[in-house]
C-alpha positions as CSV (number, residue, x, y, z in Angstrom):
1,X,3.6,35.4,57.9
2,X,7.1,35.9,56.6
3,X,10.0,37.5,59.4
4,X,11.4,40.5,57.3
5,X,15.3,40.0,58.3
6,X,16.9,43.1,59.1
7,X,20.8,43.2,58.9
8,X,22.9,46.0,60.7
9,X,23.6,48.7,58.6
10,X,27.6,49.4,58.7
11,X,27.5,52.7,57.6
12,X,25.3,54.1,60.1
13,X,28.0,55.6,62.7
14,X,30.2,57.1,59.5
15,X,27.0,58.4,58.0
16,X,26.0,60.3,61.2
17,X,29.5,61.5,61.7
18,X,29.3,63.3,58.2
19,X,26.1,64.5,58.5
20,X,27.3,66.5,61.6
21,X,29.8,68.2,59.8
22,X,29.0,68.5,56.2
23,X,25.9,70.5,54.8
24,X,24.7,67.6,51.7
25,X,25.3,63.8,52.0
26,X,24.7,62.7,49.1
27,X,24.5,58.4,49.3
28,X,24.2,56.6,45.7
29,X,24.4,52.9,45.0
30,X,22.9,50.4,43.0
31,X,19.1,49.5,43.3
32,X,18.1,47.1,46.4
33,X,21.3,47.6,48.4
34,X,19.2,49.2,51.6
35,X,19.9,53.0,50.7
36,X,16.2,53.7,51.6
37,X,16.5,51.9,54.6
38,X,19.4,53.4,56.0
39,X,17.2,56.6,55.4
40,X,14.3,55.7,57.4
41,X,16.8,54.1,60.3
42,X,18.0,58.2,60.1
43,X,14.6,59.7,60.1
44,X,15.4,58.7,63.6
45,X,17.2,61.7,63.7
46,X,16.0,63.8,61.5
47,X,13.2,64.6,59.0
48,X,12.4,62.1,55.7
49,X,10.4,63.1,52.6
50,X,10.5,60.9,49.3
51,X,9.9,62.6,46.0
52,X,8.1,59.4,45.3
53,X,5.3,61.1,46.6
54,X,3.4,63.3,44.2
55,X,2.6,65.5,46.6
56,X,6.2,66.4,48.1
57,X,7.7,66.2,44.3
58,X,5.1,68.9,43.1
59,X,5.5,71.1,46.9
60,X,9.4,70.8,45.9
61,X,8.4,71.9,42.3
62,X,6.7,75.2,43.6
63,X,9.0,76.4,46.0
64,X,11.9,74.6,46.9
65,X,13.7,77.1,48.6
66,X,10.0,77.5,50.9
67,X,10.0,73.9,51.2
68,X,13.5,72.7,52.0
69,X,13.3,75.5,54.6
70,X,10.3,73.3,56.0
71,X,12.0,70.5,56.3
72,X,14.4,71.8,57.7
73,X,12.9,73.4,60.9
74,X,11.2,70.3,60.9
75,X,14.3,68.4,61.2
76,X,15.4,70.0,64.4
77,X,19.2,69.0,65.2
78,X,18.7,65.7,62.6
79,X,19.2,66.2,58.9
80,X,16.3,66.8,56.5
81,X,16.4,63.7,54.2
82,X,15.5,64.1,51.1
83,X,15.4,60.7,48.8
84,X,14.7,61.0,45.0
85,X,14.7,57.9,44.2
């Protein structure tokens, strides 16, 4: 079986740092770059949803304001991450 190599992800520490202090992160980048990775190495720290998933997309649809509220709680101290890939 093929060893999926992991490398460090630089922006980790900077990213955290924001988060702390700002209400929306908003990280953009080309495709395959790791952005969804450096996600789940947050969820770590907070609460992940993708809006890949029918089911959150169409929650989200219905009542965002109820739903990002969700998240939120669910969260705790971490960020809610939301990826919309």
């Amino acid at each position: 079986m093929a060893q999926i190599r992991k490398f460090p992800r630089h922006l980790v520490s900077q990213l955290k740092e924001v988060l702390a202090t700002s209400r929306i992160v908003n990280l953009t980048g080309p495709r395959q770059v790791g952005k969804k990775t450096l996600d789940w190495d947050l969820t770590a720290i907070g609460e992940y949803i993708s809006l890949d998933e029918e089911g959150e997309l169409e929650a989200i649809k219905r009542d965002e304001a109820g739903q990002l509220e969700i998240l939120q709680s669910s969260a705790g101290e971490g960020p809610p991450i939301v990826d919309q890939s």
